[in-house]
matplotlib code that plots the C-alpha trace (Angstrom):
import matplotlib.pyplot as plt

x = [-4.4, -6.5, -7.5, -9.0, -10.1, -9.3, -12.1, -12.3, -8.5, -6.1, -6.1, -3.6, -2.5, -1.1, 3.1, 2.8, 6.1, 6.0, 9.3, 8.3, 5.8, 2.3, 2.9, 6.3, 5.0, 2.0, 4.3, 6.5, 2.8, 2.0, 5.8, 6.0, 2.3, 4.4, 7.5, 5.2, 3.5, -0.3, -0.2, 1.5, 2.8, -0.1, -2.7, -5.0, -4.4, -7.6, -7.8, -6.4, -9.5, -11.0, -8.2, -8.3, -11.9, -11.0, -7.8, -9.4, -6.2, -6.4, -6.3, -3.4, -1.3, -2.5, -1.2, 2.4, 2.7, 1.3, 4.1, 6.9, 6.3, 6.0, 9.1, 11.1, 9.3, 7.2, 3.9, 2.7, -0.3, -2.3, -4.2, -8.1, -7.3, -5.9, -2.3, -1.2, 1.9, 4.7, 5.4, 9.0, 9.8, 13.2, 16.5, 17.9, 16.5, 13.3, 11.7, 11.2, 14.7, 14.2, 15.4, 12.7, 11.7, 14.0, 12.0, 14.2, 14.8, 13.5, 16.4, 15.2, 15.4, 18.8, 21.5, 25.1, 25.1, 23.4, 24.4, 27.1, 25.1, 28.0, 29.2, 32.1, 31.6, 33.9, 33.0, 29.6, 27.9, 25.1, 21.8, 20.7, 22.4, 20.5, 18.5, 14.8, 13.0, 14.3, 14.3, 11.1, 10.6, 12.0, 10.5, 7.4, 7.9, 9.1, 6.3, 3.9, 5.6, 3.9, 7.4, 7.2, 3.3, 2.9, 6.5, 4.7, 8.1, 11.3, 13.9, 17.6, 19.9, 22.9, 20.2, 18.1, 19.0, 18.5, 20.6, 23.6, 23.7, 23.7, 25.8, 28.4, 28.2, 28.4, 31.7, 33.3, 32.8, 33.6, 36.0, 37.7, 36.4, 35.0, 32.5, 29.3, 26.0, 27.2, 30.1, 28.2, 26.3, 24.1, 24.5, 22.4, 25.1, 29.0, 29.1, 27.6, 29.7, 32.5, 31.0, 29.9, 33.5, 35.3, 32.9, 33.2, 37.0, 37.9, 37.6, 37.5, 40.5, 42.5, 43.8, 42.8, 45.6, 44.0, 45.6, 46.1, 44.9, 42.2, 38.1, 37.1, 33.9, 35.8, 37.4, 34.1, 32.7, 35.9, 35.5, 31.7, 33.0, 35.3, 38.2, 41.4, 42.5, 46.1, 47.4, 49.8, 50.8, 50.0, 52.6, 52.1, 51.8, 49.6, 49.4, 53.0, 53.5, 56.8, 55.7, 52.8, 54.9, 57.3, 53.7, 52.5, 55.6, 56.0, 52.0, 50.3, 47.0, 47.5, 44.9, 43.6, 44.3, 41.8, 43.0, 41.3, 44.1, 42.1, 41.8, 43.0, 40.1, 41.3, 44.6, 42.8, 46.4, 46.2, 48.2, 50.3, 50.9, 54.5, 53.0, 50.0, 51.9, 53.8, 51.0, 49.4, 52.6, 52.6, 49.2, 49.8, 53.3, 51.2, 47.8, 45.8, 42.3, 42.4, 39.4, 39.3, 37.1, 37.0, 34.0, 34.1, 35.5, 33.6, 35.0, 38.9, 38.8, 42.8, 44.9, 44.8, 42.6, 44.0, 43.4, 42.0, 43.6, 40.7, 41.3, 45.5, 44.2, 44.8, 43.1, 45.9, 45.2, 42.0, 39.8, 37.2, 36.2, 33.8, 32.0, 28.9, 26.4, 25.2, 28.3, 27.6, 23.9, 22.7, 23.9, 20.1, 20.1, 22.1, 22.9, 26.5, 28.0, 31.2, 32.4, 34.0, 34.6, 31.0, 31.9, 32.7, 29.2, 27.5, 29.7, 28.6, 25.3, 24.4, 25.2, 23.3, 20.1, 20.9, 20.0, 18.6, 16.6, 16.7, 17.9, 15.3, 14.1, 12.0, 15.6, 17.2, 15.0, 14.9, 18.7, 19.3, 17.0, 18.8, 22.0, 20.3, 19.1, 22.4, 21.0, 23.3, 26.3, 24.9, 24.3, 27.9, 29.2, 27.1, 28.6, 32.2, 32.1, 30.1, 32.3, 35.6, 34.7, 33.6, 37.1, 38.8, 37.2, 38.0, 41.4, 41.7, 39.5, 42.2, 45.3, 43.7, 42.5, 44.6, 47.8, 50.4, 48.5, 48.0, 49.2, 47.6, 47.9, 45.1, 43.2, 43.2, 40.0, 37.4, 35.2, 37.5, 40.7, 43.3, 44.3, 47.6, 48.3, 51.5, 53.7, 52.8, 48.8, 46.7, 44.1, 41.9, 42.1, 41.3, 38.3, 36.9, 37.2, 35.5, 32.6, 32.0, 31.6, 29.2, 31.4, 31.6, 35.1, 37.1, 40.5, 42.8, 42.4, 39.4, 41.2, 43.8, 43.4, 46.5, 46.2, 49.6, 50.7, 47.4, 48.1, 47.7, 45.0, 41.3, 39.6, 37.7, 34.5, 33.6, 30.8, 27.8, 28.3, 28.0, 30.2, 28.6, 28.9, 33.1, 33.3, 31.5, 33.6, 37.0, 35.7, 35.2, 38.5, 40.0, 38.7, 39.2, 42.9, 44.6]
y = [-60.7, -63.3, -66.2, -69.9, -72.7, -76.5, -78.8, -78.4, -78.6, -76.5, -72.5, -70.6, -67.2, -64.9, -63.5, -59.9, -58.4, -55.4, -55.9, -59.0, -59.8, -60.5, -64.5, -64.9, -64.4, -66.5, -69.0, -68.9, -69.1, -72.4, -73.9, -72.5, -75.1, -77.9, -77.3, -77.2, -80.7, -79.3, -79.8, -83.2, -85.1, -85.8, -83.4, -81.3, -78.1, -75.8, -74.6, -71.4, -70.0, -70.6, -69.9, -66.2, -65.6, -66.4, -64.6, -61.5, -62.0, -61.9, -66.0, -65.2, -64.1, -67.3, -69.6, -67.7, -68.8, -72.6, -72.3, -71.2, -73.9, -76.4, -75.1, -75.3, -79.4, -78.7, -79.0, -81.2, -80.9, -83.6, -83.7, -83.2, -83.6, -80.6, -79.7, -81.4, -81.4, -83.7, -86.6, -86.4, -82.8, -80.9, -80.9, -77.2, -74.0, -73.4, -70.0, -69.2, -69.7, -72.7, -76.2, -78.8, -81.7, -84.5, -87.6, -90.9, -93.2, -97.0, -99.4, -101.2, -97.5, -97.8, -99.2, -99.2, -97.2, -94.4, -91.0, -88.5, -86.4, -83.3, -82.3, -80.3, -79.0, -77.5, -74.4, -73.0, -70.2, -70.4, -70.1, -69.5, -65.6, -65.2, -61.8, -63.8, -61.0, -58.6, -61.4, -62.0, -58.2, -58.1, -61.2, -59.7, -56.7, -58.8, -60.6, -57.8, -55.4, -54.1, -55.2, -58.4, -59.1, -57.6, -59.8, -62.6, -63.9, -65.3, -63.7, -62.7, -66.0, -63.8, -62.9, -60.4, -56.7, -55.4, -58.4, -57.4, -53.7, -54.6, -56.8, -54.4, -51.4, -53.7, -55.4, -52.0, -50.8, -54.1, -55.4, -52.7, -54.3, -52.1, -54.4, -52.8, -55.1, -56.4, -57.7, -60.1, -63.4, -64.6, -67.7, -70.7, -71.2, -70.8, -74.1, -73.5, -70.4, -72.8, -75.3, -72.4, -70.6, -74.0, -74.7, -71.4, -70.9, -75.2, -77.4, -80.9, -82.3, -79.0, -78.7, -76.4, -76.2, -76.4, -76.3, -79.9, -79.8, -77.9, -77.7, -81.1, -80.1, -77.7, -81.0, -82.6, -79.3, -79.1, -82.4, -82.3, -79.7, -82.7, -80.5, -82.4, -81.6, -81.4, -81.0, -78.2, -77.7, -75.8, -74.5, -71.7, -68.9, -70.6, -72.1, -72.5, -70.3, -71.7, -75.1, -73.6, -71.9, -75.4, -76.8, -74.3, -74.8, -78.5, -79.1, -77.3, -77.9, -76.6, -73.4, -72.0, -72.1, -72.5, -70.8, -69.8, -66.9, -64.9, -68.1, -70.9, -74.0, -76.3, -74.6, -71.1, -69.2, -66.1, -65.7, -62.8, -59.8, -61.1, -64.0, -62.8, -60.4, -63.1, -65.2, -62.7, -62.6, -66.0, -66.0, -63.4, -65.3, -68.5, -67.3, -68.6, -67.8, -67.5, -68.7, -66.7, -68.3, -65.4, -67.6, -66.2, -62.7, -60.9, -62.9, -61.2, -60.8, -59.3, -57.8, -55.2, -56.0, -58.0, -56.8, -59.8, -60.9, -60.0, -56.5, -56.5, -57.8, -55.5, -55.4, -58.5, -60.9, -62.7, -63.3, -65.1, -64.4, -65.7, -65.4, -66.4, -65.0, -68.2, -68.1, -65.1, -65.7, -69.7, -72.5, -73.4, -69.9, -70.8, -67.5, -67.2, -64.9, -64.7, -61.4, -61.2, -59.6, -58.8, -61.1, -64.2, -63.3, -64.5, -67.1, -68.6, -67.4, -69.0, -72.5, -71.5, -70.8, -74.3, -76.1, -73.0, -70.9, -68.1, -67.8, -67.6, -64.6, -63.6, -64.2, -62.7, -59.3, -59.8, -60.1, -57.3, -55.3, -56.4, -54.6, -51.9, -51.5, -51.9, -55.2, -57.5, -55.0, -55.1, -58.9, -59.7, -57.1, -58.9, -62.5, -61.2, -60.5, -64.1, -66.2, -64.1, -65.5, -68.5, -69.3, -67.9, -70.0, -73.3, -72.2, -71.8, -75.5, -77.1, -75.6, -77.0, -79.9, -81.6, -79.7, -82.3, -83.9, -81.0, -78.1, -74.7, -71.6, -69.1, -68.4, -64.3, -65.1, -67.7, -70.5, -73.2, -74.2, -76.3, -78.8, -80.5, -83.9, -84.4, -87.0, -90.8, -90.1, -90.9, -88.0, -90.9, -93.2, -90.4, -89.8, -92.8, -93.1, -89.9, -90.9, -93.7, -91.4, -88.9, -86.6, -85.6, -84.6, -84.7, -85.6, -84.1, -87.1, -85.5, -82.9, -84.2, -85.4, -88.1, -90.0, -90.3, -86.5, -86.5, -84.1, -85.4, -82.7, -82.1, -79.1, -77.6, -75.6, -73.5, -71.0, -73.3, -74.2, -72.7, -72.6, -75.6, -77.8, -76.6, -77.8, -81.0, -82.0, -81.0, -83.5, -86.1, -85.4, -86.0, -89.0, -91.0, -89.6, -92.8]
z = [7.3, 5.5, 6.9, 5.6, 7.3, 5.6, 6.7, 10.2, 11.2, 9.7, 9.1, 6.7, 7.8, 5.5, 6.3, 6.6, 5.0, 3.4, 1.8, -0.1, -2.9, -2.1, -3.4, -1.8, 1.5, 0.7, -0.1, 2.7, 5.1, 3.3, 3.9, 7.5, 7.8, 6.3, 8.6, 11.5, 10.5, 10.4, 6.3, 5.9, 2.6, 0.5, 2.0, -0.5, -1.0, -1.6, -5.3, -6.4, -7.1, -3.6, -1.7, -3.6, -2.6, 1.0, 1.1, -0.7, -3.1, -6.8, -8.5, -9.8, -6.9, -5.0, -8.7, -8.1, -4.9, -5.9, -8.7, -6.8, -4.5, -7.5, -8.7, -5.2, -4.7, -1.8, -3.7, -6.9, -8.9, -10.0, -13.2, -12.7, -9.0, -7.9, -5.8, -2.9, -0.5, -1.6, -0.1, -0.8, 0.8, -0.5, 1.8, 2.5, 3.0, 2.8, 1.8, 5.6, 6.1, 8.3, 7.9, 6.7, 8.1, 6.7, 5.6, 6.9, 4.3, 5.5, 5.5, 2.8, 0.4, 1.3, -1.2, -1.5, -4.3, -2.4, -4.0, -1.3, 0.8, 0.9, -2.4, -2.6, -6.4, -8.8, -8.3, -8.7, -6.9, -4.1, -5.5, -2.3, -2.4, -6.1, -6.0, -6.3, -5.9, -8.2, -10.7, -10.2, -11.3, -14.0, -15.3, -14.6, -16.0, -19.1, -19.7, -18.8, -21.7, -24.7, -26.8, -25.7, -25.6, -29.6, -30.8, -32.8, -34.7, -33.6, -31.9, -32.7, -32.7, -31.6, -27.9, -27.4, -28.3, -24.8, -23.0, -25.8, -25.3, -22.0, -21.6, -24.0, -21.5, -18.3, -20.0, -20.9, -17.2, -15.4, -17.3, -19.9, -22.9, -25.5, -27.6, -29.4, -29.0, -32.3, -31.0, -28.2, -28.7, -26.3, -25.4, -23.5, -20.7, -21.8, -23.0, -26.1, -26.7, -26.2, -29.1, -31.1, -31.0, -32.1, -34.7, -36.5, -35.9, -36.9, -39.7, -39.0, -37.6, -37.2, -33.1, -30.3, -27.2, -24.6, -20.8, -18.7, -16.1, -17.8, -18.0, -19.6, -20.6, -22.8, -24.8, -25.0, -26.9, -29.3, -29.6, -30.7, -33.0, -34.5, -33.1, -32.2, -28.5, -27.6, -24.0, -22.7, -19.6, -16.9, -13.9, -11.3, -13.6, -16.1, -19.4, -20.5, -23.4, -24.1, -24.7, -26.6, -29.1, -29.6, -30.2, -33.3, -34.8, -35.4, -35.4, -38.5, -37.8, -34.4, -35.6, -31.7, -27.9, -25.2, -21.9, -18.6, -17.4, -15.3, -12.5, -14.4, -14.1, -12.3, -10.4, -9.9, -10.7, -12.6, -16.0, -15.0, -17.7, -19.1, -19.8, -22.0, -23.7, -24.8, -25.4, -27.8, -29.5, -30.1, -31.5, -33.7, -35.3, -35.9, -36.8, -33.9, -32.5, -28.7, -26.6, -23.5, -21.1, -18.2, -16.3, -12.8, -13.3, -10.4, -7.9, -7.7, -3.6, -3.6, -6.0, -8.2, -11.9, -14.3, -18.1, -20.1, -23.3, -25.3, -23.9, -24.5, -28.0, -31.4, -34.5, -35.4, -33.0, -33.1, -29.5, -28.5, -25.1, -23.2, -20.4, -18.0, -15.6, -14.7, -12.4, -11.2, -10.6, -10.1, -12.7, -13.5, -15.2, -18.7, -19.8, -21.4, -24.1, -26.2, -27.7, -30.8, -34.4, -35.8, -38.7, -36.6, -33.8, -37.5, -38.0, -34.7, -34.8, -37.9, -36.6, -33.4, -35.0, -36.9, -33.2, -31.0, -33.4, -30.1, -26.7, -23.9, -24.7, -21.1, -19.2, -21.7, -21.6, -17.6, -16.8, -19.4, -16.4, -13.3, -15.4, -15.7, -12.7, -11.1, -9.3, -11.2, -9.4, -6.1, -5.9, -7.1, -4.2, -1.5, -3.6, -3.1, 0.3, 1.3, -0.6, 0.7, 3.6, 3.5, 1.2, 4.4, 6.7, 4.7, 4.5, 8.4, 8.4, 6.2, 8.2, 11.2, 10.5, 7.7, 8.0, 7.7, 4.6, 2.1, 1.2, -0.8, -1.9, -0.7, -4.0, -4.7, -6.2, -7.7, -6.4, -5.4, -3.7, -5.9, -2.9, -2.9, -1.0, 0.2, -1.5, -0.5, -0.5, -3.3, -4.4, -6.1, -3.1, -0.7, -2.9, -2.8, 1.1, 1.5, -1.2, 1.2, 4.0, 2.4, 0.5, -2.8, -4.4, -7.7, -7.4, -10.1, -12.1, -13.5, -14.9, -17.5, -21.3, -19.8, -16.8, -16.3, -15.6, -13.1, -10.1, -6.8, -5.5, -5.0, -6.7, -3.5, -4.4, -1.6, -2.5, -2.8, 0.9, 4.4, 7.1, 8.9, 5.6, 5.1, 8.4, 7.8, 4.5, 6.2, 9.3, 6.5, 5.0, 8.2, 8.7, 5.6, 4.8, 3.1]

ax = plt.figure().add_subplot(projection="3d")
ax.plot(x, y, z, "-o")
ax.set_aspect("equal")
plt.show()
């Protein structure tokens, strides 16, 4: 193991793990000297170069570490001075898999607009489970490639080729679609598949359904594609197809419906098959274009499959569907798709490549990798069994806890817990109580186009935390019940 000496005080000794790269357990030997106090906020760092001669490690081994650590906040580099250890040091898990020493905040940093320390999110996965090494492979391997070192031009607005034919195999296997690679548009995050669908399938002022409660970031991309929203109800088997079909045929410019069957956002029921069939008969009568936003698929824990509509859909019925991996992987990695005709995937490219002339090409080749290599498969196995049980142990946290004061139905998959209070109790209040406390939460006001049909309920994302942070929240639930 290498060895260096900093002035006359501190010594850096290199993690031997045969099982990690060469800079990630460099890394993890300069955090594990933060953690232990000998480097402190603001101490020098010795330069890459240096620190490579001493180490007998190549420069650029030794600037991967350095950048990782840049990346993850522990270190900063100052122009024409060099790198040195933050003075404000990241909460969580560090790469040693130790908690960090927390910097206390004076008194006077305090304010009473300070920001909740436990946030209970909608639903996003634990970046901490993302499969960082292999990643790190493949990006390597990307940026290391003949293909990509001799591509002087501009890529594909529709994603890379790779990520698409990819993506089209993974989708016929996973999920029983049968899409060729020109059939898929790669997309930065599903949000802009969601903009990109309503802008190719709406003219100004036509209407997109869309469920209530429903995904409201959904309404602000119709909307940005000067798409007029109209609510329809949701009940505990979905989108209510009825009240959709009274809809098309008194509103004419009613020309699409946006739907989230598979574990409806916020409720987390699933559409069951009576119901889409009817659904995609309803479509067909009144000519509309169904979004299909299948954004957590992977995560079904009970229960046999369900079929999406995209794959019920014939030749007469025209789907959108769309999908994310950033779900499935870690929410700072925008990578999102939709799969449809080849005629509308240039439809909705060509107003993509009007504000993104390409995707992010390197992700794009490197996820396209981790499917191939079966990685993407194995992490969302390991993902499935992690969040089972973490939803399980909330479950048995609410039941014991708060009992007489909600009420829930044990999600068969997804992120989240749809959280009904019992009658009397204010979802907004509650919220606000337990915001002052230190927690985080969106009551079902959040989730409606009109505030007067809001549910009383909390949507409960579970995945991003572990069992010691369920507990917390719950404790804080507890305590500042209205």
């Amino acid at each position: 193991m290498g060895r260096i000496r900093r002035g006359s005080a501190i010594m850096i000794e290199v993690i031997d793990d045969a099982t990690q790269p060469l800079f990630i357990n460099l890394a993890r030997s300069i955090t594990g000297e933060i953690e232990r106090g000998r480097l402190k906020p603001g101490d020098a760092l010795p330069g890459t170069r240096t620190l490579a001669k001493t180490l007998k490690l190549h420069r650029n081994t030794v600037d991967a570490a350095y950048q990782e650590l840049m990346m993850q906040g522990w270190l900063v580099a100052r122009s024409s001075r060099g790198t040195f250890v933050a003075n404000d040091l990241p909460e969580g898990q560090t790469l040693s898999g130790k908690k960090p020493p927390v910097r206390k905040a004076n008194r006077s940093e305090k304010t009473a607009t300070e920001r909740p320390l436990l946030r209970l999110s909608d639903g996003v996965p634990d970046a901490r489970l993302l499969p960082n090494v292999a990643l790190a492979r493949a990006f390597r391997r990307t940026l290391t490639s003949s293909a990509f070192l001799s591509n002087a031009g501009y890529g594909d607005p529709r994603g890379c080729q790779a990520l698409r034919a990819s993506l089209a195999e993974y989708l016929m296997e996973e999920r029983g679609l049968a899409p060729s690679p020109d059939d898929v548009l790669v997309t930065r995050g599903s949000q802009m598949a969601l903009f990109l669908a309503a802008s190719a399938t709406l003219e100004p002022g036509q209407a997109i359904a869309v469920e209530q409660p429903g995904y409201p970031l959904a309404w602000s991309a119709f909307r940005a594609a000067n798409a007029r929203v109209i609510p329809v109800p949701v009940d505990i088997q979905g989108l209510c197809v009825d009240r959709l079909a009274d809809l098309a045929k008194n509103e004419p410019a009613l020309k699409a419906v946006y739907l989230t069957p598979h574990h409806q956002y916020p409720t987390t029921v699933t559409m069951g098959a009576g119901r889409r069939l009817k659904l995609l008969q309803i479509a067909r009568q009144y000519g509309l274009t169904i979004l299909e936003d299948d954004y957590d698929h992977e995560y079904r824990f009970e229960g046999r499959p369900v079929l999406s509509l995209a794959a019920r859909a014939g030749t007469d019925t025209r789907v959108i569907y769309i999908g994310s991996l950033s779900k499935l992987l870690a929410p700072a990695l925008r990578i999102g798709y939709a799969i449809a005709s080849p005629a509308m995937i240039e439809r909705m490219a060509d107003r993509r490549e009007a504000i993104d002339r390409q995707g992010d090409v390197p992700l794009e080749q490197a996820l396209a990798n981790l499917i191939d290599d079966g990685e993407l498969r194995r992490h969302a196995r390991k993902a499935r069994r992690i969040y089972r049980s973490r939803r399980d142990y909330l479950a048995d946290e609410l039941l014991r806890r708060l009992n007489d004061a909600v009420s829930f139905d044990v999600p068969a998959g997804g992120l989240a817990i749809w959280l009904r209070v019992a009658n009397g109790l204010s979802a907004e209040t509650w919220a606000n109580n337990a915001a002052q406390a230190g927690l985080a939460i969106a009551p079902g006001l959040r989730f409606v186009l009109d505030t007067q049909h809001a549910p009383e309920a909390f949507r409960i994302g579970y995945a991003s935390l572990d069992e010691g942070d369920l507990r917390r929240a719950v404790d804080i639930l507890a305590r500042t019940r209205p």
